[in-house]
MARFI-513012 format. One line per field, with one value per atom (N, C-alpha, C, O): x, y, z; residue in three letters. Coordinates in nm, 4 decimals. Layout:
BEGIN
east X ...
north Y ...
up Z ...
drenlum Ala ...
! end
This chain:
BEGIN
east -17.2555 -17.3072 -17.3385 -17.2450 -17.4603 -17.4759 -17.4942 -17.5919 -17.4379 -17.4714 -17.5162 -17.4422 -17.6452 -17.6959 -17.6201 -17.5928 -17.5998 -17.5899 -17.6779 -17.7318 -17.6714 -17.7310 -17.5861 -17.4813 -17.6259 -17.4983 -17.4566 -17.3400 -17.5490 -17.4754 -17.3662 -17.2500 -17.3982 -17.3607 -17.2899 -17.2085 -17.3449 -17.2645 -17.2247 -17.1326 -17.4010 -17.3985 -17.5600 -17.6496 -17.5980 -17.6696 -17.8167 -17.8121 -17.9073 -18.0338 -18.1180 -18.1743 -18.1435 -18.1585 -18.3072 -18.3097 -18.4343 -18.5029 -18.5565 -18.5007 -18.6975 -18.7177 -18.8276 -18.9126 -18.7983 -18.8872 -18.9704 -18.9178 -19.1201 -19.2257 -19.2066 -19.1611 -19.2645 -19.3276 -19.4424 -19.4715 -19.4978 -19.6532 -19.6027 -19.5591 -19.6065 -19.5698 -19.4784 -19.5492 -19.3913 -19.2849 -19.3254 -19.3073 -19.3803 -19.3556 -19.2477 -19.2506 -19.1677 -19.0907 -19.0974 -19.1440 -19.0605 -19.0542 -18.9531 -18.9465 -18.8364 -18.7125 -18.6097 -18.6549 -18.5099 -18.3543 -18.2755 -18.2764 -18.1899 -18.1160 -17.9343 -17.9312 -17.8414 -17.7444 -17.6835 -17.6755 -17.6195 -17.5521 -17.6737 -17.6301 -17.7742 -17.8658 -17.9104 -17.9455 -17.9230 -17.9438 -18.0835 -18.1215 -18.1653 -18.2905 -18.2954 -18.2512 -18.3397 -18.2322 -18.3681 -18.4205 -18.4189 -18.4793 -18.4304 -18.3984 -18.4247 -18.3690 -18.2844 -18.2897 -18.1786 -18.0994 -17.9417 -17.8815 -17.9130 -17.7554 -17.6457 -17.6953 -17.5019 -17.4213 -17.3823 -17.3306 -17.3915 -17.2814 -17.3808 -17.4356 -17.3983 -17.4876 -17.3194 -17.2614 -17.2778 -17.1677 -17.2427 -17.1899 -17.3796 -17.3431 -17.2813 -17.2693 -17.2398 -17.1262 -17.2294 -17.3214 -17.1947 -17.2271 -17.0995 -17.0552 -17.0666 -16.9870 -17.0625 -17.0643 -17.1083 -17.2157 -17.1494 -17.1260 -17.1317 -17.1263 -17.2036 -17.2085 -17.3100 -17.4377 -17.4217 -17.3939 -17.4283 -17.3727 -17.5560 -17.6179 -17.5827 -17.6966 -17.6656 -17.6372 -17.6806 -17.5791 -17.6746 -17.7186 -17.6927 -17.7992 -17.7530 -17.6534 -17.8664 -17.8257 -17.8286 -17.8938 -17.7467 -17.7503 -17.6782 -17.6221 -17.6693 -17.6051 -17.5128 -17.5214 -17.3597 -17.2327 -17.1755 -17.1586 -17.0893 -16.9887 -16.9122 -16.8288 -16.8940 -16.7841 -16.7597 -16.8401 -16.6052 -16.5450 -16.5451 -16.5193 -16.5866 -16.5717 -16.5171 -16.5614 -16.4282 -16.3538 -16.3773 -16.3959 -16.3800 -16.4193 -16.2591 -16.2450 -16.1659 -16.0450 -16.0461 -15.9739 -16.1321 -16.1306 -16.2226 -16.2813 -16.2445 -16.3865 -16.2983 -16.2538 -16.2704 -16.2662 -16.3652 -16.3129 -16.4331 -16.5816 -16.5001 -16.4774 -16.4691 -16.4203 -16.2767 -16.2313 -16.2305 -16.0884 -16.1046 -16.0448 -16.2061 -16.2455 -16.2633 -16.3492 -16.2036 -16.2529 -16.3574 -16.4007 -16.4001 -16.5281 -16.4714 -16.3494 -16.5551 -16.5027 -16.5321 -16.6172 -16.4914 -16.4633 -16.5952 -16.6250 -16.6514 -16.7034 -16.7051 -16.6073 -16.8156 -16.8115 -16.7341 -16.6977 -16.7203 -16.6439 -16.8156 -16.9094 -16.8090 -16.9850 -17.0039 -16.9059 -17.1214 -17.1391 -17.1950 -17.2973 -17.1531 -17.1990 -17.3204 -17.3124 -17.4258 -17.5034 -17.5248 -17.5396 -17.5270 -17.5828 -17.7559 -17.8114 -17.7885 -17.9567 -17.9618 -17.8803 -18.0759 -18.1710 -18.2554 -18.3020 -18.3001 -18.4432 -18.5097 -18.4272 -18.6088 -18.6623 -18.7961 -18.9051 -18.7829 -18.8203 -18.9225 -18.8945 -18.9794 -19.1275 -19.1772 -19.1885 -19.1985 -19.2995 -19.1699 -19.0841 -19.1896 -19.1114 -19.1141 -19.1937 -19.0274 -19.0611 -19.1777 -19.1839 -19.2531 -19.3967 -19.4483 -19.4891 -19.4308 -19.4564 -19.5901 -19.6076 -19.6779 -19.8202 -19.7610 -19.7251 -19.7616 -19.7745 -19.6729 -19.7108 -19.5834 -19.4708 -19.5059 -19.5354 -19.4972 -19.4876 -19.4152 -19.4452 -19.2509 -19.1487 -19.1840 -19.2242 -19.1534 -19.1829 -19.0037 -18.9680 -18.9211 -18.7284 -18.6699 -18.7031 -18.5788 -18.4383 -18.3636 -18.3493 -18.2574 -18.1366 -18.0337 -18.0506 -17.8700 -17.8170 -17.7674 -17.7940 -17.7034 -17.6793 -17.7376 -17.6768 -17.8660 -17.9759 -18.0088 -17.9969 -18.0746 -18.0903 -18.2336 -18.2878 -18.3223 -18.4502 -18.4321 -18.3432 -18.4793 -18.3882 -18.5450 -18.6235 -18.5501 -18.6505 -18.5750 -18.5425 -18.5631 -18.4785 -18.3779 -18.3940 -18.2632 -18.1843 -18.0589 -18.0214 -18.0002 -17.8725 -17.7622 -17.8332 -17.6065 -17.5761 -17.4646 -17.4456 -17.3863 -17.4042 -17.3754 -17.3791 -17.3342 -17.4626 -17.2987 -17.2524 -17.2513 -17.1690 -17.1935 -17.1388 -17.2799 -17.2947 -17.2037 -17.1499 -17.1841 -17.1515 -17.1729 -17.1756 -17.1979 -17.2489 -17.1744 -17.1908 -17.0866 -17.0446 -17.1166 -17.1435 -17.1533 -17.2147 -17.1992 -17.2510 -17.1299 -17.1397 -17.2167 -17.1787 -17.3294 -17.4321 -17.4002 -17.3931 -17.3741 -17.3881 -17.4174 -17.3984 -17.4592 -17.5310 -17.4046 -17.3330 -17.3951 -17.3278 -17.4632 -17.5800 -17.4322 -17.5287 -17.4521 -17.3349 -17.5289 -17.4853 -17.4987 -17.5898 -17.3955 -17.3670 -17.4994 -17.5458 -17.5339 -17.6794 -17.6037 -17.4913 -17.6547 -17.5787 -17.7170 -17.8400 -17.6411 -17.7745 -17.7482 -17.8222
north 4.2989 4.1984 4.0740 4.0172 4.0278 3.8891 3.7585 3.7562 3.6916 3.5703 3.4361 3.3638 3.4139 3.2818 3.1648 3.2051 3.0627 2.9478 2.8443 2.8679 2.7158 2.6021 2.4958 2.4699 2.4633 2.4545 2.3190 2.3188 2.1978 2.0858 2.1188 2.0876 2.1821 2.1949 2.3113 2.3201 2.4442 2.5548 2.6298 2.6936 2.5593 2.6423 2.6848 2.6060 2.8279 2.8715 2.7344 2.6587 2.7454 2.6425 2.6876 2.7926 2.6658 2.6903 2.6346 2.5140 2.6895 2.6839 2.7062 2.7839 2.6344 2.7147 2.8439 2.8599 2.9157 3.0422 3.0980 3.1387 3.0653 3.0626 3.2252 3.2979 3.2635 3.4600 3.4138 3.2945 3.4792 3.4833 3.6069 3.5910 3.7300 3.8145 3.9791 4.0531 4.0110 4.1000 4.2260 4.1821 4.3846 4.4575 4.5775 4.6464 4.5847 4.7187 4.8341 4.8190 4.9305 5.0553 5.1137 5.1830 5.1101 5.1156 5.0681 5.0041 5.0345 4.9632 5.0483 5.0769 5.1046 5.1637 5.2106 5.2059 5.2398 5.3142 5.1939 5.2160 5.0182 4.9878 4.8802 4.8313 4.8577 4.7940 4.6416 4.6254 4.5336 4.4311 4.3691 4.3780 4.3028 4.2374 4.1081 4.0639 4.0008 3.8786 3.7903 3.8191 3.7055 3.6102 3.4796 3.4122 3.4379 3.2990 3.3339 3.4394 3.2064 3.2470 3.2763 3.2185 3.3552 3.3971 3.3949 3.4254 3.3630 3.3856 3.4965 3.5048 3.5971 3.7317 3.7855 3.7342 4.0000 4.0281 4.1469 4.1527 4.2274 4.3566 4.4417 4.4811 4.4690 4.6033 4.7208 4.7357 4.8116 4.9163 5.0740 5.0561 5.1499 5.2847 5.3965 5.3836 5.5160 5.6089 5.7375 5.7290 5.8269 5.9281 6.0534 6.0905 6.0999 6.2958 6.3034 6.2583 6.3964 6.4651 6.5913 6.6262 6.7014 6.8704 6.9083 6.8394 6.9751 7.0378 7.2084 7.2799 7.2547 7.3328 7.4792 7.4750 7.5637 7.6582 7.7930 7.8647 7.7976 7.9076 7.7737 7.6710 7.7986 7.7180 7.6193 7.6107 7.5256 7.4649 7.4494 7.4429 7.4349 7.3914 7.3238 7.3363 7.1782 7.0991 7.1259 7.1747 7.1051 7.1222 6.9956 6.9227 6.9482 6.8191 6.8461 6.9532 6.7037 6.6995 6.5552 6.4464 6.5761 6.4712 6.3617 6.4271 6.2501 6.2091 6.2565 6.2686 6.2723 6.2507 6.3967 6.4147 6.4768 6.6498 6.6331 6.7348 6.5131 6.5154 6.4177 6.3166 6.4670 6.3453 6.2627 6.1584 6.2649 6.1505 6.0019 5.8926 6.0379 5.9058 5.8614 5.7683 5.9119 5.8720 5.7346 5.6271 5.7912 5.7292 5.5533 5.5131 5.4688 5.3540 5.3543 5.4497 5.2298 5.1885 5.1352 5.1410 5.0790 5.0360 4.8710 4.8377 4.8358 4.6641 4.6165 4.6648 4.5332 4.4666 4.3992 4.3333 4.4175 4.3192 4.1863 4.1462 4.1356 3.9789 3.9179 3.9632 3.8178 3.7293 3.6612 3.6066 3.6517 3.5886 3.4542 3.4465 3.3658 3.2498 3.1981 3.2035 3.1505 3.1406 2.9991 2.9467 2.9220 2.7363 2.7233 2.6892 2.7383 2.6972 2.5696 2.5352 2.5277 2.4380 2.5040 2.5559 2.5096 2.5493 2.4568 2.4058 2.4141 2.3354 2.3805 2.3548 2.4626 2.5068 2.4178 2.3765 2.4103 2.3150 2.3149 2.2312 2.4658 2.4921 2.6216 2.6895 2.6208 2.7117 2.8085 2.8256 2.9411 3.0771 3.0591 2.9948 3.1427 3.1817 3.3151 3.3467 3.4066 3.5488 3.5524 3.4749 3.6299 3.6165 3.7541 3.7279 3.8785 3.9717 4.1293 4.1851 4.1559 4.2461 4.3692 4.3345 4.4977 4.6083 4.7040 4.7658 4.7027 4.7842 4.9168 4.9309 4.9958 5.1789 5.1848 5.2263 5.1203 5.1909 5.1035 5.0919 5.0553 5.0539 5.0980 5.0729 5.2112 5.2502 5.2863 5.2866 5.3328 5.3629 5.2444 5.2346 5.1689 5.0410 4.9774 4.9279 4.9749 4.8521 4.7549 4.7354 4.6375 4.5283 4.5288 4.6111 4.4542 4.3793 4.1947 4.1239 4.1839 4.0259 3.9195 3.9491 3.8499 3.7382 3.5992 3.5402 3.5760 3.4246 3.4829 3.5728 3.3684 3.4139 3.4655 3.4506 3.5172 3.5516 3.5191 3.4953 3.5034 3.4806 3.6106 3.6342 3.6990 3.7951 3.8941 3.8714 4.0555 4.1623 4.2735 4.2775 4.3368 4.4386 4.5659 4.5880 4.6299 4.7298 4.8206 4.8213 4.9034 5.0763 5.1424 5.1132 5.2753 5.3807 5.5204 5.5692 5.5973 5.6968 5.8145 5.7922 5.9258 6.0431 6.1516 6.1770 6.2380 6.3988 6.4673 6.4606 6.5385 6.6347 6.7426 6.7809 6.8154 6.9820 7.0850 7.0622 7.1970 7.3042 7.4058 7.4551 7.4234 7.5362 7.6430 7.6044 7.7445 7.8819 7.9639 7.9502 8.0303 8.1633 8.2730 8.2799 8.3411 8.4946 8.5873 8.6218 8.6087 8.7256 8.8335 8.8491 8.9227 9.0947 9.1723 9.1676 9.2193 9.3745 9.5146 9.6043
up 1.4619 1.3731 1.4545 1.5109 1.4651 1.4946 1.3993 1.3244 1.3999 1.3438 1.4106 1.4773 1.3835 1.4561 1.3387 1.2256 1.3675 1.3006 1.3993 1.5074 1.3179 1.3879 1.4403 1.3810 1.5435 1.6589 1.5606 1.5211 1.5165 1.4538 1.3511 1.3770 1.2324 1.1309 1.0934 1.0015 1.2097 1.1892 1.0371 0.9863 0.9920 0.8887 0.8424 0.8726 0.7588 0.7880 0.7328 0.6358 0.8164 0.7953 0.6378 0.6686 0.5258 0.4219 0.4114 0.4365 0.3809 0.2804 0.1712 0.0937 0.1306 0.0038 0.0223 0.1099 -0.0756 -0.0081 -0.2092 -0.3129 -0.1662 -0.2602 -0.2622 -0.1738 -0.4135 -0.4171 -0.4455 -0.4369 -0.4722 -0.5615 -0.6388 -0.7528 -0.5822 -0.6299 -0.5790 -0.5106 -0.5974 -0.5649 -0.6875 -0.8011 -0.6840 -0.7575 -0.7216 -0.6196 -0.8117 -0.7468 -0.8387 -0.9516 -0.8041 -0.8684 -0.8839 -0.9854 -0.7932 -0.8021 -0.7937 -0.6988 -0.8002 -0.7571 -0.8068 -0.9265 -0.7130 -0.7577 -0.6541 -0.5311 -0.7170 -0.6500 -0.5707 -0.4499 -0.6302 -0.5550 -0.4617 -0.3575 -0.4888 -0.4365 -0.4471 -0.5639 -0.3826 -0.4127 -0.3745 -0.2578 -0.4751 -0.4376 -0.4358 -0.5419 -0.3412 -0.3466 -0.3107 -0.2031 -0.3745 -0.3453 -0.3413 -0.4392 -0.1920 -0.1757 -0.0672 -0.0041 -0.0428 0.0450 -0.0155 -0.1059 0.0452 0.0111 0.1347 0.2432 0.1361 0.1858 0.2193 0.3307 0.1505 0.1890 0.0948 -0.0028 0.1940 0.0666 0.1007 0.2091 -0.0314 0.0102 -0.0941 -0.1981 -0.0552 -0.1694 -0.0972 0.0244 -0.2074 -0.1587 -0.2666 -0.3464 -0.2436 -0.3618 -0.2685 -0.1544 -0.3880 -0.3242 -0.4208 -0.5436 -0.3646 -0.4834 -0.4077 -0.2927 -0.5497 -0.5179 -0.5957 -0.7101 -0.5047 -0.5450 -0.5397 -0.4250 -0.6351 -0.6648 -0.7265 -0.8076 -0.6902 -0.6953 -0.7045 -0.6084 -0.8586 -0.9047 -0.9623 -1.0772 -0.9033 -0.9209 -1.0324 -1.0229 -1.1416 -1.2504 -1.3695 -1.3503 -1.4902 -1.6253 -1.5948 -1.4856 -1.6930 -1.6779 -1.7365 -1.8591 -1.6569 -1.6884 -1.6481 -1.5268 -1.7348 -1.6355 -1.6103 -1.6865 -1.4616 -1.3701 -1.3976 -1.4558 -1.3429 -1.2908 -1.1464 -1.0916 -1.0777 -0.9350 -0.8912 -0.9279 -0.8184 -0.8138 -0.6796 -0.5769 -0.6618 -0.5061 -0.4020 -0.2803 -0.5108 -0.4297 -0.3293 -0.2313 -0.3752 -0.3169 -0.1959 -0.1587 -0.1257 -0.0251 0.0397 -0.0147 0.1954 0.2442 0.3025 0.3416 0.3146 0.3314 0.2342 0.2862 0.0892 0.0545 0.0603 -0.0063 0.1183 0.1922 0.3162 0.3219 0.4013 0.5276 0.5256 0.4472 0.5896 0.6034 0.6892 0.7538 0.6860 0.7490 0.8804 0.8954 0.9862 1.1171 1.0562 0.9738 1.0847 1.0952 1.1869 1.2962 1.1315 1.1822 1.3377 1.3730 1.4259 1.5502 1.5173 1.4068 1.6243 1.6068 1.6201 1.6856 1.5437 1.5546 1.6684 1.7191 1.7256 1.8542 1.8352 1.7673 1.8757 1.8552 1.9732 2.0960 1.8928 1.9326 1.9172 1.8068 2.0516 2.0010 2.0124 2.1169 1.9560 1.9080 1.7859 1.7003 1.8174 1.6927 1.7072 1.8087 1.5397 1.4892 1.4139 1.3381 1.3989 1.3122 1.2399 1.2911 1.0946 1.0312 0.9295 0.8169 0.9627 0.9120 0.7407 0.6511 0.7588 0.6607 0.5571 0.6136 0.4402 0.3572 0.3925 0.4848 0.3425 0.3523 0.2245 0.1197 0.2890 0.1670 0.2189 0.3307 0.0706 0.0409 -0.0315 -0.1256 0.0026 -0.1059 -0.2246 -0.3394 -0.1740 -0.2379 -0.1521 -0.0491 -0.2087 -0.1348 -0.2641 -0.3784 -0.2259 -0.3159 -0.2395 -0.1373 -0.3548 -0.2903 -0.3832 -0.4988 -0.2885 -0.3750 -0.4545 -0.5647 -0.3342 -0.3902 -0.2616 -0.1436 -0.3352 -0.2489 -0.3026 -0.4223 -0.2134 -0.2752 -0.1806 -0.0586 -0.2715 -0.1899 -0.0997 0.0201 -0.1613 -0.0966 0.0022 0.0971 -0.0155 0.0606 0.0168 -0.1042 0.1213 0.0715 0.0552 0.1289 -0.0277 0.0260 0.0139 -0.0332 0.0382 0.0731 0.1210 0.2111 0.0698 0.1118 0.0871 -0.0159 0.1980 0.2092 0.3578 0.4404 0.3331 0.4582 0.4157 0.2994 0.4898 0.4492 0.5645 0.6621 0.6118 0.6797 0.7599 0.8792 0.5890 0.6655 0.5414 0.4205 0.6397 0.5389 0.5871 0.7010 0.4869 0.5098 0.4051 0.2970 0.4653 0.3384 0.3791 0.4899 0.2844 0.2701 0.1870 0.0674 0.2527 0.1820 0.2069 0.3187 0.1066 0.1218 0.0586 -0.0594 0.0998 -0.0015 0.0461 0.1549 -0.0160 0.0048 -0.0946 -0.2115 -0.0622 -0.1265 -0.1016 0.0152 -0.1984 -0.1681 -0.2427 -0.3622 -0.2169 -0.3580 -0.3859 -0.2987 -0.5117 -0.5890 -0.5749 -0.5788 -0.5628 -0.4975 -0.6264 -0.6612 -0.6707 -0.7849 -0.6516 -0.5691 -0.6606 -0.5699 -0.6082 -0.7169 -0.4915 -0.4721 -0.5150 -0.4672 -0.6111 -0.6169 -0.5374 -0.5332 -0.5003 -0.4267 -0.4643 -0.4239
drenlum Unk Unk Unk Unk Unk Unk Unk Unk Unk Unk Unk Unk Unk Unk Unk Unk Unk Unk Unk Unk Unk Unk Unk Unk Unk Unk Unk Unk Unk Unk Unk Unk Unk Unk Unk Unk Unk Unk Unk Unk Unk Unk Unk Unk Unk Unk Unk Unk Unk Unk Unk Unk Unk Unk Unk Unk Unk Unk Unk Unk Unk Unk Unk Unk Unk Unk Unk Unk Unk Unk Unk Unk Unk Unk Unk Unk Unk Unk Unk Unk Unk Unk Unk Unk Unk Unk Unk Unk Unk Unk Unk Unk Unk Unk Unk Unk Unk Unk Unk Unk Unk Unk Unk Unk Unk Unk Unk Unk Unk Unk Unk Unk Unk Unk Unk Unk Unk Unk Unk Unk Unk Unk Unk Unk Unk Unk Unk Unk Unk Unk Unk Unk Unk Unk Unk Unk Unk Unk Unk Unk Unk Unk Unk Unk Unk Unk Unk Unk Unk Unk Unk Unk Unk Unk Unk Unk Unk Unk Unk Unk Unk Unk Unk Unk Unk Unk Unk Unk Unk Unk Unk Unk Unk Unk Unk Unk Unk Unk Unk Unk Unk Unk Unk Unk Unk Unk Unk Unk Unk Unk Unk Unk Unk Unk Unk Unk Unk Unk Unk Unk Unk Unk Unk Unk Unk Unk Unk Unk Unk Unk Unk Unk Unk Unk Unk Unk Unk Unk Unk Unk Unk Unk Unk Unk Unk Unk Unk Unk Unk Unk Unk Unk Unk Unk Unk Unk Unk Unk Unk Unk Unk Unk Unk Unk Unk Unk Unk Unk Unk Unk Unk Unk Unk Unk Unk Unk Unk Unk Unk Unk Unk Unk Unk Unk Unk Unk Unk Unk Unk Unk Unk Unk Unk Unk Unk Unk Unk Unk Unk Unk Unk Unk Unk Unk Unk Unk Unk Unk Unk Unk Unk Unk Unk Unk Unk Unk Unk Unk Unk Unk Unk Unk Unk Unk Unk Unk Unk Unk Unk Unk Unk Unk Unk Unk Unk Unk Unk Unk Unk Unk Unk Unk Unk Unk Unk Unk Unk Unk Unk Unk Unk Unk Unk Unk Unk Unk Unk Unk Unk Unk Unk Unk Unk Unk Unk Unk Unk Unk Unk Unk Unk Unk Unk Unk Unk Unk Unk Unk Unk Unk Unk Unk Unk Unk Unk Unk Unk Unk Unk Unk Unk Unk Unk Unk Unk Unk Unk Unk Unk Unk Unk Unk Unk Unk Unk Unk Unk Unk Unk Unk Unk Unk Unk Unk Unk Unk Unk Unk Unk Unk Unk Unk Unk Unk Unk Unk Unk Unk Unk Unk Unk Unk Unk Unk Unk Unk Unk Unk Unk Unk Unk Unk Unk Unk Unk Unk Unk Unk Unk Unk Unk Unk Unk Unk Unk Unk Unk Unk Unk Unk Unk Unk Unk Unk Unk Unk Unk Unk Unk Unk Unk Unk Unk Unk Unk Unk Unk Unk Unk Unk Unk Unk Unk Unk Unk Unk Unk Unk Unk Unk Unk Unk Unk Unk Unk Unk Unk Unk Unk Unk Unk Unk Unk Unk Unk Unk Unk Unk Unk Unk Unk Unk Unk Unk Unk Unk Unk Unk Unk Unk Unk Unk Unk Unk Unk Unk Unk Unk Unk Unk Unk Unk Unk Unk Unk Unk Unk Unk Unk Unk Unk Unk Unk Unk Unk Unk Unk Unk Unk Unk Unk Unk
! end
């Protein structure tokens, strides 16, 4: 993880940031769309995906039966400090953005952010009906 700050104030440099226009089509699964600036983005998602072949019947499936969601995450780098000035003039200005999807704990983000810890856990797997021959 890096984090720049600005060496006076050692805190993140903030402007204003214009759209015209942003269309999306999706958001989904734990996802954040963030216009402006933010401090901390954490989105998180944990998905069991069973893709289950023949009719349909519910099963129960539990996350506790997978270890994938047992697992912690690794900790973060220590942040590097960086002494810079920037002097940011003119606003953030967006004319026209067209998102198809974010998902699955992603960001789209227009503005700044200072810092970003996502996670994402998922085990996918198919239930198969037995071939007879």
């Amino acid at each position: 993880m890096l984090i720049v700050k600005e060496a006076e104030t050692n805190k993140m440099i903030k402007r204003m940031v214009y759209v015209e226009e942003i269309e999306t089509q999706s958001l989904a699964i734990g996802s954040v769309m963030e216009i402006g600036d933010v401090h901390r983005a954490a989105p998180y998602s944990r998905i069991l995906a069973v893709q289950k072949e023949g009719g349909v019947k519910s099963d129960v499936y539990d996350f506790d039966d997978y270890s994938i969601f047992s697992l912690k995450s690794t900790p973060p780098l220590s942040p590097i400090q960086i002494n810079s000035f920037t002097y940011h003039h003119r606003p953030i200005q967006v004319d026209q953005v067209r998102v198809i999807g974010v998902s699955t704990a992603g960001i789209f983000q227009v503005g700044g952010v200072d810092h970003v810890d996502a996670t994402n856990y998922t085990k996918h797997f198919r239930v198969l009906e037995n071939e007879e021959q």
